[in-house]
N, C-alpha and C positions, 0 to 999 in steps of 0.2 A: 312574388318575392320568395326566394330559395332559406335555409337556415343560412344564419350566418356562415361562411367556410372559415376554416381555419388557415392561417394564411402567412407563409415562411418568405421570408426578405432573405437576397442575397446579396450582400453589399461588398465593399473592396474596392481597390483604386483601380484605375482603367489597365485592361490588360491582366488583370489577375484571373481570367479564365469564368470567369463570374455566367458568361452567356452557357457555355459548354456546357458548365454544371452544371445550370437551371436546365438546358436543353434532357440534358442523363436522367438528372432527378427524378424532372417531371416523367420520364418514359417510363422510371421503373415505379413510380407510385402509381403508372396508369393500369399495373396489372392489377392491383384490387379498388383503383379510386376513378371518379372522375376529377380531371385535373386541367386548373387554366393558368397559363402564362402568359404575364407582363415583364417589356422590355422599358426599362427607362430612357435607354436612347430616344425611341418612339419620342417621346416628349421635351424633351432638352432642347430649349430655342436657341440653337447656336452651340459655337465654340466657347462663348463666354457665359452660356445661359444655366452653369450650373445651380445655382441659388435657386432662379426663377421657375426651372425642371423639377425640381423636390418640392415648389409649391405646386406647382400642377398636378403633381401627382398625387400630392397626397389629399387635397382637397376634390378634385374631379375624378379618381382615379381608387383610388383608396378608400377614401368615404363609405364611398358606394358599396363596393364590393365587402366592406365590414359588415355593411349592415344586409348582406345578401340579396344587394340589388344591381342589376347591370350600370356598367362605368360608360357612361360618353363620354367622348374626351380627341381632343384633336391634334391629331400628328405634327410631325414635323418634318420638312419639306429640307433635306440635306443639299440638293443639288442646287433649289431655286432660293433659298434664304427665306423661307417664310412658311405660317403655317400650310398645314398640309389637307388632308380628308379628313373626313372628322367617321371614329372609328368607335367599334363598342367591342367592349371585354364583358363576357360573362361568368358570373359568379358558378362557382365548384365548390367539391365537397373539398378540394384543394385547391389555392389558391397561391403559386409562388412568383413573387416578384422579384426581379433581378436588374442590379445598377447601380455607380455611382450616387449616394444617396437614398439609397430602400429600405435604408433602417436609421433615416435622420431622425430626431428629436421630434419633428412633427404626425411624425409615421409611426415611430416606436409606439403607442398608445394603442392601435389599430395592428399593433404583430403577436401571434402566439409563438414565433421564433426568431432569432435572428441566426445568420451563417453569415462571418467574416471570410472571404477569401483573401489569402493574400502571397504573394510571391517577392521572388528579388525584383529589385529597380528593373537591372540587366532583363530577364524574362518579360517583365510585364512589356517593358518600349518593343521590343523584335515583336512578340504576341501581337500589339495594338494595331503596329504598323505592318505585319503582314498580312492583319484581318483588313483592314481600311487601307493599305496602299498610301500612295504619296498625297492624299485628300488631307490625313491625318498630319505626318509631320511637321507640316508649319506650326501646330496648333499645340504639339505634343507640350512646350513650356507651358503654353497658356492655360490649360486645359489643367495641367499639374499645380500650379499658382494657385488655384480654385479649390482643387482637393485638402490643400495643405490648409488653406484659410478656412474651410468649412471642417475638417478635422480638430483644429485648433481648439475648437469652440463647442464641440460635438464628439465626446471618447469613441463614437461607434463601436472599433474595435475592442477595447476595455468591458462592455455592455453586452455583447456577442453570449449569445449560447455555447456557440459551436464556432471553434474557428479555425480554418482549415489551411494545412500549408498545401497548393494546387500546384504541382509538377507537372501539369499537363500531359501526364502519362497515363492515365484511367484509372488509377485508385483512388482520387477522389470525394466520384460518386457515390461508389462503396461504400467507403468511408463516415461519408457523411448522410446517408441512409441510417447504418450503423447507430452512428452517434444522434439522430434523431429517435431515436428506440428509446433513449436516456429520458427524453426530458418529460415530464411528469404531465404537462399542459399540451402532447400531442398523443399520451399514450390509447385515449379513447376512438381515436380516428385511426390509430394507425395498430389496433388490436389481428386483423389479418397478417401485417409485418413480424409482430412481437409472436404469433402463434408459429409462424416458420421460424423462427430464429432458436423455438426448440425443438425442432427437430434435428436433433443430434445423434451419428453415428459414432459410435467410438470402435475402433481397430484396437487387438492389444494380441499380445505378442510375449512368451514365454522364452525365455533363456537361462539354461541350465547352468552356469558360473558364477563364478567371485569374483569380478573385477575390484581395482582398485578403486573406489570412488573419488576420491581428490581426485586420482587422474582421467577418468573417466569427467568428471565436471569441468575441469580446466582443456579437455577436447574439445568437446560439446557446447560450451558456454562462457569459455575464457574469453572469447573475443566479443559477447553478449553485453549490450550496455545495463540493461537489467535481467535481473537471473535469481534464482533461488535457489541455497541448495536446507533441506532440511536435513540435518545430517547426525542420524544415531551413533553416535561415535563408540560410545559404551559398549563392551561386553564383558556382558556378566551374566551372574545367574538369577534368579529368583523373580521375585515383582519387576524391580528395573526392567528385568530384561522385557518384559511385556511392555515395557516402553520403549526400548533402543531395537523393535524387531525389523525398523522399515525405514527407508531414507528416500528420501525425493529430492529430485534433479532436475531443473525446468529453466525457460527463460520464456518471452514476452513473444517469440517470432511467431512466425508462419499467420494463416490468415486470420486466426481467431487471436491472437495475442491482443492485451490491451494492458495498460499500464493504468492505474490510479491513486489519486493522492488527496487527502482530505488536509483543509485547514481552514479554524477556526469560523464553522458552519458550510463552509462551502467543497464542493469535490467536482474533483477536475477530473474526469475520466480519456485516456487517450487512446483512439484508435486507428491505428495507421497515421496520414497524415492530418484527422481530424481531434480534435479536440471538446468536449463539452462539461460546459460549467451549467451544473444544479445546485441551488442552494436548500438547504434542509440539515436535517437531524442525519448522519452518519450509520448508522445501527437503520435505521429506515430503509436507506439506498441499500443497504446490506442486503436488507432482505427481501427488499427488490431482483437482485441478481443472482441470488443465491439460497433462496429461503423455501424450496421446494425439491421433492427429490425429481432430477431432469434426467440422471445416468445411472441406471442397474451396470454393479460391477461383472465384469467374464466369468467365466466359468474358471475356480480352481484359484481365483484371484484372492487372498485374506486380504488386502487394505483396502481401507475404504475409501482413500482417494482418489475420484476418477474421474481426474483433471479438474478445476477449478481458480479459485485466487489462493494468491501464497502470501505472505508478507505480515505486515504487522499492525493493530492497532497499540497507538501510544496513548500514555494516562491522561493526557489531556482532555481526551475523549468522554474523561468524566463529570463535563459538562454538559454530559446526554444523560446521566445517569444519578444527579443528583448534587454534583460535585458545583464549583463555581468555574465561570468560564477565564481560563489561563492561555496566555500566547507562548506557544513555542517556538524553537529553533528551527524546528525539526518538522515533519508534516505529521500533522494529529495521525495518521493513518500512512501506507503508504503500502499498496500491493500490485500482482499481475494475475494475470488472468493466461493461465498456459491452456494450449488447446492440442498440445504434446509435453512427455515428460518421461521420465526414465524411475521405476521407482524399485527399487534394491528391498530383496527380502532376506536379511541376515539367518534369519533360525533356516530357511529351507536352501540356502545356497542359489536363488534363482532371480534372473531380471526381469521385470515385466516394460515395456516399451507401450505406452499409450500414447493416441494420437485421433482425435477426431478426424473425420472423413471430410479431407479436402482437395483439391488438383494437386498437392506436392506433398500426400500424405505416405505412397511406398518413397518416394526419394528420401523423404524425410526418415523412416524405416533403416533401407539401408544404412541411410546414414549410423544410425544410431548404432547398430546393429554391430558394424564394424568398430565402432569406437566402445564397446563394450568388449568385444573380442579381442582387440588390441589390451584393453585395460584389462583383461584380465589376464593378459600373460607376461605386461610388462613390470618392472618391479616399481613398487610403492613410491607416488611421489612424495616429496617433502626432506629438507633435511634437518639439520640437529640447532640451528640455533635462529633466531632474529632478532631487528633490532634496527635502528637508524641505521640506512645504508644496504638492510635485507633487500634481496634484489631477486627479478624470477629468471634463470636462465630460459633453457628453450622449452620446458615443460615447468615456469614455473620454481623449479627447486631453490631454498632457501637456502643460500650461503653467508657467512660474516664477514663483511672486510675486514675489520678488525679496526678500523683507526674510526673510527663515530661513539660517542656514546651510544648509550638508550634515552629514551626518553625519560624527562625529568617531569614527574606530575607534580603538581601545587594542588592542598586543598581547598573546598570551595568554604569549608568552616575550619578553624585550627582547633585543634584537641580541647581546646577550652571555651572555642566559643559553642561546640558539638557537645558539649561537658552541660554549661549554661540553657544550651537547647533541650536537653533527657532533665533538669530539673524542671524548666517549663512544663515539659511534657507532665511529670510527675504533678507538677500543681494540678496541672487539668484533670490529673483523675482523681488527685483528692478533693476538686471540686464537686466531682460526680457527674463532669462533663468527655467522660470517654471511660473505657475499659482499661484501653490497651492501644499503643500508637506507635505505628513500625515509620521512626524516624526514619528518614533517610538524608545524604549529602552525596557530595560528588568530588571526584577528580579529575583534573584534566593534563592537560598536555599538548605543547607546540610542539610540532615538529617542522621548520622552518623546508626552505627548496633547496635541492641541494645542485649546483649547477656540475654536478661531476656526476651526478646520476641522481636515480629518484632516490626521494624523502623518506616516507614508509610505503612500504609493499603493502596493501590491506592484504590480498591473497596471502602471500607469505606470510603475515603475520596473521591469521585466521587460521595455516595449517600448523603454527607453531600454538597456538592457543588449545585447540581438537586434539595433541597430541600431549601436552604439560597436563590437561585436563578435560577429558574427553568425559562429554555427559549424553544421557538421553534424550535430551533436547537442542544438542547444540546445533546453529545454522549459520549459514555466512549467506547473509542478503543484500543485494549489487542495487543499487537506485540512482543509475546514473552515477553522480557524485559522490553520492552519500550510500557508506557500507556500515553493515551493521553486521559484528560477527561475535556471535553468542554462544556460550560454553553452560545452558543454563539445565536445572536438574528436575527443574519443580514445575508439574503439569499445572494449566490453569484450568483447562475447562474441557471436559470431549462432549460432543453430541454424537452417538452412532448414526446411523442412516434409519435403524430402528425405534428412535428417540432415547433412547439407555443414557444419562449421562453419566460423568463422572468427574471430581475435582479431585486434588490431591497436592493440599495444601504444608508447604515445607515452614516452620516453625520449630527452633532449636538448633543451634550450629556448634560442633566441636573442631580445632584443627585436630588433622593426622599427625601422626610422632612416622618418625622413621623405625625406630627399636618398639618391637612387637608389643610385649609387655607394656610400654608408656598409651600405643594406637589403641589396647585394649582397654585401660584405666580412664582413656580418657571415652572411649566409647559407651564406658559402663554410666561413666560421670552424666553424660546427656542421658542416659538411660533410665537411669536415677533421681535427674534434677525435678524438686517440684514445680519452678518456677517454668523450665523450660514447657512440661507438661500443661502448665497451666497457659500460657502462651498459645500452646497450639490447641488446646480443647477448646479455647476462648473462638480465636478461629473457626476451629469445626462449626462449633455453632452457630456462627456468622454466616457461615457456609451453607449448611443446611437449610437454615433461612432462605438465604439467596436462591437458592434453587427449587424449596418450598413453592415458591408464586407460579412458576409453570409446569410443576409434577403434578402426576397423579396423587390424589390423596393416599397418605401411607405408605409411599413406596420410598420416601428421604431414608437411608441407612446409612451408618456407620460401618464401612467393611472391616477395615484400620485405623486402629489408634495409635499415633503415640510410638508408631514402628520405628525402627532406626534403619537407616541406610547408610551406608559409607563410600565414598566415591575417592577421586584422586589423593584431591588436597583437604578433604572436610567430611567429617560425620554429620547427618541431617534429622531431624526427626521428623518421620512425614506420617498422615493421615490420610484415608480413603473414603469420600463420600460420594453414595451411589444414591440415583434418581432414577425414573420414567417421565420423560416428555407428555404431557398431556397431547394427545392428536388434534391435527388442527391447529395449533398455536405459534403464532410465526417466530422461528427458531434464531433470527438474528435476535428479537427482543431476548430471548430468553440467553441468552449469550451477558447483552445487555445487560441484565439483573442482575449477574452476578459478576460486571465489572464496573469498576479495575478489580485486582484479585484481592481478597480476603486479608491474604498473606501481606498486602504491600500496604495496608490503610489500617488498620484495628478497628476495633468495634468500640461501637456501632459505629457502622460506617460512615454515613452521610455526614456527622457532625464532627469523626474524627475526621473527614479529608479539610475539611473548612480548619481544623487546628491547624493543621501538615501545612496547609497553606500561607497559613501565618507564620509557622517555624521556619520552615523551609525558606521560604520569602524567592522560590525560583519554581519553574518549572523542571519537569522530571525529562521529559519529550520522551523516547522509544523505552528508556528504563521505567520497571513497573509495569507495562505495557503488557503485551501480551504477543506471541509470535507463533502460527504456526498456517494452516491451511482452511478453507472453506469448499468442501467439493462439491461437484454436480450431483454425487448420489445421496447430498444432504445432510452429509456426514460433517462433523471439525473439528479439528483437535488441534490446542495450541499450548504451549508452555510459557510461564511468566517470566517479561524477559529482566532476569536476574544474569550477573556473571557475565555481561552485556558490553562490550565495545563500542562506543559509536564513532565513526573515522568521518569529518568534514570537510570541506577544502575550505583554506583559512583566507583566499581570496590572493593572496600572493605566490598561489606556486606550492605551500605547502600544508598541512595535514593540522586540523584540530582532534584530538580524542577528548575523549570522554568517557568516566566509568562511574556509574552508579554507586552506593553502598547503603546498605542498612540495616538496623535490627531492631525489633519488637520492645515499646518501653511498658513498664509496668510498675506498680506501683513498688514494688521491691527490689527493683533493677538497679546494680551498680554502674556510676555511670563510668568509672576504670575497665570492669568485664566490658561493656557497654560497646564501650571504643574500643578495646581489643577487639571482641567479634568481628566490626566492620574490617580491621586489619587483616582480619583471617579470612574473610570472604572476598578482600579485593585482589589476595596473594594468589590464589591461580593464574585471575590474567594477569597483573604485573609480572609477575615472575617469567612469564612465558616472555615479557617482551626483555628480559633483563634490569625492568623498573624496579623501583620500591615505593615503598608506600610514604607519603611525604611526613617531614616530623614537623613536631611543632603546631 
């Protein structure tokens, strides 16, 4: 008797390609395994003998081979109606079974995978009937009748690991190779696969220009159903600018792209035509994929991005972290994985073009290459206004019709029920059940279908947001349906590749005056304020903490305190807290630690998000969140997403938004100032769409 093998089902209705792929599979797992394949036809007594096939198999067939022992077991005799030879399958260090029924209910028990294959109606019948010829046709109802009644009763599909859309074009295989690398219960067998999967080449490529980046992104990626751009919009001088030095431009394609999305425990990883579902802790799988350094940057390259996932963790996620478990709209997480990207170095004037080493990696090159060169000598996309009715010409460009309003937000609390929530808050600290509690509420907004043209333009209204108020954070990230485009100022968390971290926590908000003298006055006011001061030291130290559990001893510093910053529409008071990574410590957790951000929860954390919860009485979804990159040289750097758009589809054709708002309550906090603040911080973006801030 052999050890047990480990042993993958590939199930799907007839005709979905199910033979092919077990046939590929098996061939490429034969370069480092030994591998045996079972056929379910083999055993199906008849046309009508679905039921009775899934018993034989899984008791004569199955059994056996679970327990690392050869399967006897007797064919089936297609020509003559009856059984056949009686045949033996022997146990491997792999074991995949492929068929109608290979991952029924009686089987599932004895599988460490399942793979759903599936295709349209239309492919699977032409597929069945030109493998089996006119044998099959007569049968082809009957044969269907059986799938449908043993489905009914048996989600298989819903159960699946991996499930695969199979275009019978050869991707696949690939594919689902790939997404077998994912699952947790095959990573010990298949450690030879996982050790080539990093051997990565990376190409990179210098160019001396400025292009435009809107335009440049809306080349390259306009037509991309998922896309990231992180886009430093800022310039300026001083600290900031050490955060608006770099922008990235990427989507999901080419061979390594993958798409992923977590909610409420489970992530859905997708690659190419495959898919795989692991259930687990989020921050875990993190750093599964990304929690070692895989890519040394080129030579002469300062970012540290070099290539990896872009996108965002949302605060619901802080039910990894301490928090209670909340359902969102929105997917707790939601990222890509570029295996090419375009990344703009503002202070040296120069583009760098990354691209892992694959068969379409110079086409991809050129590509890119040209559409830099174009963008930098064509003029600036974007125009002067948006709104209902914004629409993108042939580049994109934002025009007004003029006859639509804007969007009309409604709050999710009215100024007095947000009034009633900051005295709550206040009791809880006079209880001595919190410090400090950075309330937050939301607004929203329909924007219905408009059958004369589209509803809201996200594009359009993401370059009309970057330019009303352009920060060091700001990003417009594509998710399919769901776009998220963020004007945000306040970093959350960097890891270098070096382990150096850094937070830089925003506590304190003033609006801007137009007349010099008032922007100064009120500059000095935040400069001045004790309370605001006290708000953000309270933080810091929250902070410090946070990052305490994975530094080296001694090295938690305060660089900045208490600094001011001034951006478009708002003065900020921000903080700078530096760290050393302890070596060796897996750097998703410590990410982990110190989320959701300081800045969005008050201290002490853990017992303030449990109040938030109770006030708030909603989820946050991608607001509070956190947005920015995890790269292969182990580096991340993300900003808290504040100042945050989120665009949904309302299911009829037109547009849900969404805008966060919030501010820090304290035991001395007016709840008048209170609610001014959130007005001041939510007037960048309205303003940018022609909104206003709802009354009442």
């Amino acid at each position: 008797m052999t050890p047990a093998p480990v042993i993958i089902a590939i199930d799907g209705r007839s005709g979905a390609g199910k033979t092919t792929l077990a046939i590929e599979l098996a061939a490429r797992l034969r370069e480092h395994h030994k591998v045996s394949l079972f056929h379910l036809e083999d055993v199906y007594p008849g046309w009508n003998g679905l039921a009775a096939g899934i018993e034989r198999y899984a008791t004569t067939v199955l059994a056996p081979l679970s327990r690392g022992e050869a399967a006897d077991w007797v064919s089936w005799d297609w020509e003559k109606h009856y059984d056949g030879q009686a045949r033996t399958t022997l146990p491997a260090e792999i074991v995949i079974v492929e068929g109608v029924g290979a991952a029924a209910a009686s089987a599932r028990p004895m599988l460490d995978a399942v793979i759903w294959s599936e295709s349209s109606d239309d492919d699977r019948r032409t597929r069945a009937l030109a493998r089996d010829g006119s044998t099959y046709e007569p049968f082809w109802d009957q044969w269907a009748a059986q799938e449908d009644e043993w489905l009914a009763s048996d989600p298989v599909p819903d159960l699946a690991e991996i499930r695969v859309l199979n275009r019978a074009d050869g991707t696949a295989q690939d594919d689902v190779l790939q997404a077998l690398l994912h699952l947790p219960a095959l990573a010990a067998v298949l450690l030879p696969e996982l050790s080539a999967r990093l051997g990565l080449q990376l190409h990179a490529e210098r160019l001396d220009c400025v292009p435009d980046a809107a335009r440049l992104f809306h080349t390259l990626y306009g037509r991309s159903t998922r896309a990231v751009w992180l886009d430093s919009s800022l310039r300026t001088e001083g600290t900031p600018a050490e955060r608006s030095r770099f922008s990235i431009l990427a989507d999901d394609g080419g061979r390594f792209g993958q798409d992923v999305r977590h909610r409420s425990g489970v992530t859905r990883l997708t690659i190419g035509t495959a898919t795989v579902a692991t259930a687990g802790p989020f921050f875990r799988w993190l750093d599964g994929v990304w929690g070692r350094r895989a890519l040394r940057p080129p030579e002469g390259y300062a970012c540290e991005f070099t290539l990896g996932w872009l996108g965002y963790l949302g605060y619901e996620l802080k039910r990894e972290t301490g928090g209670s478990d909340v359902s969102s709209g929105t997917p707790d997480a939601a990222m890509i994985f570029a295996g090419r990207a375009v990344v703009l170095d503002h202070r040296d004037g120069s583009v760098w073009l990354l691209a892992l080493e694959a068969p379409d990696t110079a086409e991809w090159l050129a590509l890119a290459r040209s559409a830099v060169t174009a963008a930098a000598t064509a003029d600036p996309l974007g125009g002067t206004a948006v709104g209902v009715g914004a629409v993108g010409g042939a580049m994109g460009t934002v025009v007004r019709t003029g006859t639509k309003p804007a969007p009309v937000f409604t709050g999710r609390d009215t100024e007095t029920a947000y009034k009633v929530k900051i005295a709550d808050a206040q009791h809880e600290i006079a209880e001595g059940n919190t410090y400090e509690v950075c309330l937050t509420t939301a607004v929203s907004a329909d924007v219905p279908a408009d059958p004369a043209g589209p509803g809201l333009d996200a594009w359009a209204t993401y370059l009309a947001l970057r330019r009303k108020n352009p920060a060091p954070f700001a990003s417009y990230l594509r998710f399919g349906e769901l776009t998220v485009a963020s004007t945000s100022p306040e970093r959350f968390l960097r890891i270098a590749a070096d382990g150096a971290m850094r937070a830089e926590p925003i506590k304190g908000t003033r609006p801007r005056a137009a007349e010099p003298a008032r922007d100064e006055e009120l500059r000095r006011q935040l400069e001045a304020s004790p309370k605001d001061r006290a708000e953000n030291i309270m933080i810091v130290d929250l902070l410090r903490n946070d990052l305490s559990h994975f530094a080296v001893a001694g090295s938690v510093t305060v660089s900045r305190l208490c600094a001011i910053e001034s951006y478009a529409t708002v003065h900020q008071m921000v903080s700078t807290i530096d760290a050393k990574l302890k070596p060796g410590l897996p750097r998703a957790e410590a990410v982990a630690a110190c989320f959701p951000a300081g800045s969005m929860t008050g201290a002490p954390k853990i017992s303030t998000m449990a109040i938030l919860d109770r006030l708030e009485e909603a989820p946050r979804g991608v607001y509070s969140g956190a947005i920015g990159y995890f790269s292969l040289s182990g580096a991340m750097d993300t900003a808290v997403a504040i100042r945050t758009l989120v665009i949904r589809p309302d299911g009829a054709g037109g547009s849900e938004l969404s805008l966060g708002v919030g501010g820090a309550i304290t035991a001395d906090s007016s709840p008048q100032e209170e609610y001014d603040e959130i007005r001041t911080k939510a007037y960048g973006v309205l303003s940018a769409l022609g909104a206003e801030f709802p009354e009442g």
